[in-house]
C-alpha positions in Angstrom: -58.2 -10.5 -25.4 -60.3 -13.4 -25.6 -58.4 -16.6 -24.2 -59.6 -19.5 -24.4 -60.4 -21.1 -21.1 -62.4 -24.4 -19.7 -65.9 -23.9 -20.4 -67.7 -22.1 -17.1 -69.0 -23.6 -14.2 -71.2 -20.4 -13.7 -72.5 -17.1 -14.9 -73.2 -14.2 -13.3 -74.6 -11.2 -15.1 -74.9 -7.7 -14.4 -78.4 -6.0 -14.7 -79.2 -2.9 -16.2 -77.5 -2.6 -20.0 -75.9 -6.2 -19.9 -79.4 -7.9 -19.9 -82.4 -5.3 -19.3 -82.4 -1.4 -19.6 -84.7 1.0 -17.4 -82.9 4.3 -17.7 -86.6 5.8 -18.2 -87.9 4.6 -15.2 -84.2 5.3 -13.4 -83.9 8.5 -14.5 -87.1 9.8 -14.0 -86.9 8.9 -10.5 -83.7 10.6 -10.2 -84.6 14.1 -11.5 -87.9 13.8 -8.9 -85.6 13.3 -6.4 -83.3 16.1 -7.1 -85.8 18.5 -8.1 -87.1 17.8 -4.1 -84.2 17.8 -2.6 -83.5 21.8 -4.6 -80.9 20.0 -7.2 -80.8 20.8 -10.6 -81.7 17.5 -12.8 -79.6 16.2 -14.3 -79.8 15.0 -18.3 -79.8 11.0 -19.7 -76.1 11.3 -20.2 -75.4 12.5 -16.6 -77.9 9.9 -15.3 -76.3 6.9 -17.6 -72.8 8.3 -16.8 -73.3 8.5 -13.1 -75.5 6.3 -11.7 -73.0 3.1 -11.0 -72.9 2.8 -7.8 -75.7 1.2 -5.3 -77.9 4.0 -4.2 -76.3 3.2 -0.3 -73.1 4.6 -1.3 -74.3 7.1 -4.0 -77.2 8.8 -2.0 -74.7 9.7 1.2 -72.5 11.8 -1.4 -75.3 13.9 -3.1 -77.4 14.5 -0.2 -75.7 14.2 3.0 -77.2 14.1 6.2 -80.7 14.2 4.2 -79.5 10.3 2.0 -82.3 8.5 4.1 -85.0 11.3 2.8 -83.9 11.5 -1.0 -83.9 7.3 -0.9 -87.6 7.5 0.0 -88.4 9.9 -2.7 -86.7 7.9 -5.3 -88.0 4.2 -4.2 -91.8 6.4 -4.2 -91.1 7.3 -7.6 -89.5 4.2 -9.1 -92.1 2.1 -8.0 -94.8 3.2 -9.2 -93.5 2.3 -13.4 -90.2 0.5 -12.9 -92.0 -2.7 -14.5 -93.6 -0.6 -17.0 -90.4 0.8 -19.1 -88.8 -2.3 -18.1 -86.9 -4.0 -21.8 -84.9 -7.2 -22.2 -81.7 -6.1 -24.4 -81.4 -8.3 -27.7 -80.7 -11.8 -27.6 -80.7 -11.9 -23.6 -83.6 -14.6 -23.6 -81.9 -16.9 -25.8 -78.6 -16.5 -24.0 -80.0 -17.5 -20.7 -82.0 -20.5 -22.9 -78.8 -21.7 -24.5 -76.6 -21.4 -21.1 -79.4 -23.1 -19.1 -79.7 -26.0 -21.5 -75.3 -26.4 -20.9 -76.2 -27.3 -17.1 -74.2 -24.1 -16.2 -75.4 -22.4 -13.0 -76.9 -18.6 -13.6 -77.1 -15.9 -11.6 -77.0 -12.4 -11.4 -75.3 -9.3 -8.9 -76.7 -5.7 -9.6 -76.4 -3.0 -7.3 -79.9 -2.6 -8.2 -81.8 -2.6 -4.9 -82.4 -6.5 -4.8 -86.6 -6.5 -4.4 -87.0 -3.9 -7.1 -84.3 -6.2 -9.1 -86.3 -9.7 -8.5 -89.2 -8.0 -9.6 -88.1 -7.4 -12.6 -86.4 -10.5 -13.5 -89.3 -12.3 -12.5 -91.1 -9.5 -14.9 -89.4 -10.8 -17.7 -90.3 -14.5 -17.0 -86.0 -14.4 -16.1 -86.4 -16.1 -12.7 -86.5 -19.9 -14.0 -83.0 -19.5 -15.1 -81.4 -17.7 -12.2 -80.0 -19.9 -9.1 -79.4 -16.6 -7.0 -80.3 -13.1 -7.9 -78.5 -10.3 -5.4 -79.0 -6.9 -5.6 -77.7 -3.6 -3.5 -78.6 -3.9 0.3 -78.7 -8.1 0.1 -74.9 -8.3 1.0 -72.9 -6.9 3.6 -71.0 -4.4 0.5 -72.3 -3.7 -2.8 -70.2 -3.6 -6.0 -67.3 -3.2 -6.6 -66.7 -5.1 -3.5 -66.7 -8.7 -3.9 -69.3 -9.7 -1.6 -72.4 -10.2 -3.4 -70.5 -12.5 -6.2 -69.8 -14.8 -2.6 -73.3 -14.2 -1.8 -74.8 -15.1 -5.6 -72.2 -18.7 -5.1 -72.9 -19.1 -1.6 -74.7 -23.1 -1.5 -73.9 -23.5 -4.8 -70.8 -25.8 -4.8 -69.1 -23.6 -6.4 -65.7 -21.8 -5.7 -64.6 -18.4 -7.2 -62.2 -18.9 -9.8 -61.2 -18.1 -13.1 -64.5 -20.8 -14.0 -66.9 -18.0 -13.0 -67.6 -15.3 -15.1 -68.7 -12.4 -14.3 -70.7 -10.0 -17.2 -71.0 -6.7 -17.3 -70.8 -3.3 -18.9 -69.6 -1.2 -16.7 -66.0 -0.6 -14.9 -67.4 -1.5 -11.4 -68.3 -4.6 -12.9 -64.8 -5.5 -14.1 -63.6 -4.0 -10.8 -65.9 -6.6 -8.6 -64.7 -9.5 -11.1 -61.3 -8.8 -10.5 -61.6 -8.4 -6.5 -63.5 -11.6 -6.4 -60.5 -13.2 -8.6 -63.6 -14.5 -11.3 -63.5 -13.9 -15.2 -64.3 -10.2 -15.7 -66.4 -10.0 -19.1 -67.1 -7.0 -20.7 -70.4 -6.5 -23.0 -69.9 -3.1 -24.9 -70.0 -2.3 -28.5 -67.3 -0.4 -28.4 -63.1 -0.3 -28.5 -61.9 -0.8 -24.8 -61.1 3.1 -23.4 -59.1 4.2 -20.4 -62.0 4.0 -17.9 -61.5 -0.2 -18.4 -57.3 0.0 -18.3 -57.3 -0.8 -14.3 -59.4 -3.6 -14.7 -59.0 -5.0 -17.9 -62.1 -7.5 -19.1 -60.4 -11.2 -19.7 -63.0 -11.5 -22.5 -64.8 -8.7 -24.4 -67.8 -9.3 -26.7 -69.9 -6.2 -28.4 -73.0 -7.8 -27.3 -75.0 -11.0 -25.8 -75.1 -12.8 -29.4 -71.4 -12.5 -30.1 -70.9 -14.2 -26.3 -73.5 -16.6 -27.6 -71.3 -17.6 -30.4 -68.6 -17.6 -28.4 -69.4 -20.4 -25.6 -71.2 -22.5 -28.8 -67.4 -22.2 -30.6 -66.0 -23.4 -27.1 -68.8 -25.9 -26.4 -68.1 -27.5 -29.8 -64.5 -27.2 -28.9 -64.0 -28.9 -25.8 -66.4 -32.4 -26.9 -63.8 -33.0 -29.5 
């Protein structure tokens, strides 16, 4: 599965469960919403399981003519702790230390709603690293269309190609890699299942220290 190509000429990550996690804070928000809007609520799993898409193509599914309404409830309730339940997944900061120091350009696409997103990075002390950071609503389509990865290059120099990689856990990830024509990478501690078969990860790593030791391995690699 894992090829060995040229070293990258950029990173992109996904957000929630590649680098951070805020499933408190998401969740939450999600049950207040569907509680007012006479839903059931819905458990963790559902919410983990679920909650993929940006809320501007989820939120027209669940509610209807009433999205616009539920999207106010939820960005009430999500901001008023987002930052607080905010964590940084293990070894993310000394991934984005040892990429930076390569000269490699960083960024990150989430179809997190991009203010509540650059609030966080920038929470986490992230935004030094980052030459773009795009969330849901900043390009014309969120993931899995390919747009925001254009958007995250866009006056960067840099061309999509199988040089960019593109992180994630999730099958919309792999899907926006592939329809972008970048380096899909899948961080997952786990065997690869069906729901990855259409859109197959070119590299798979069971978390950020394994892809640590794998770009020192082709780092060391490529100067001989």
């Amino acid at each position: 599965m894992n090829e060995q190509v040229r070293f990258p000429d950029a990173i992109i990550f996904d957000w929630d469960d590649t680098l951070a996690s805020n499933w408190q804070s998401i969740h939450g928000a999600l049950n207040a919403t569907l509680r007012a809007m006479d839903h059931e609520p819905w458990s963790m799993e559902k919410t983990r399981s679920n909650v993929r898409m940006s809320l501007r193509e989820r939120f027209p599914k669940m509610f209807g003519d009433r999205w616009q309404e539920a999207a106010d409830i939820f960005y009430a309730h999500i901001r008023t702790n987002h930052l607080d339940t905010l964590k940084s997944l293990d070894f993310a900061t000394e991934l984005l230390e040892q990429i930076t120091a390569t000269g490699v350009m960083l960024g990150v696409v989430s179809n997190k709603t991009g203010d509540l997103l650059r609030a966080e990075c920038k929470h986490l002390g992230w935004t030094k690293y980052f030459t773009n950071i795009v969330g849901a609503n900043d390009a014309a389509k969120d993931k899995p269309a390919p747009d925001p990865i254009y958007l995250c290059l866009d006056g960067t120099a840099i061309n999509p190609s199988r040089n960019t990689w593109y992180v994630g856990d999730a099958p919309t990830d792999l899907e926006c890699a592939h329809n972008a024509s970048i380096t899909a990478v899948l961080i997952k501690d786990s065997t690869i299942i069906a729901d990855y078969e259409q859109f197959p990860p070119h590299h798979h790593f069971e978390n950020l220290n394994k892809m640590a030791i794998f770009l020192e391995d082709m780092k060391q690699s490529l100067s001989k």
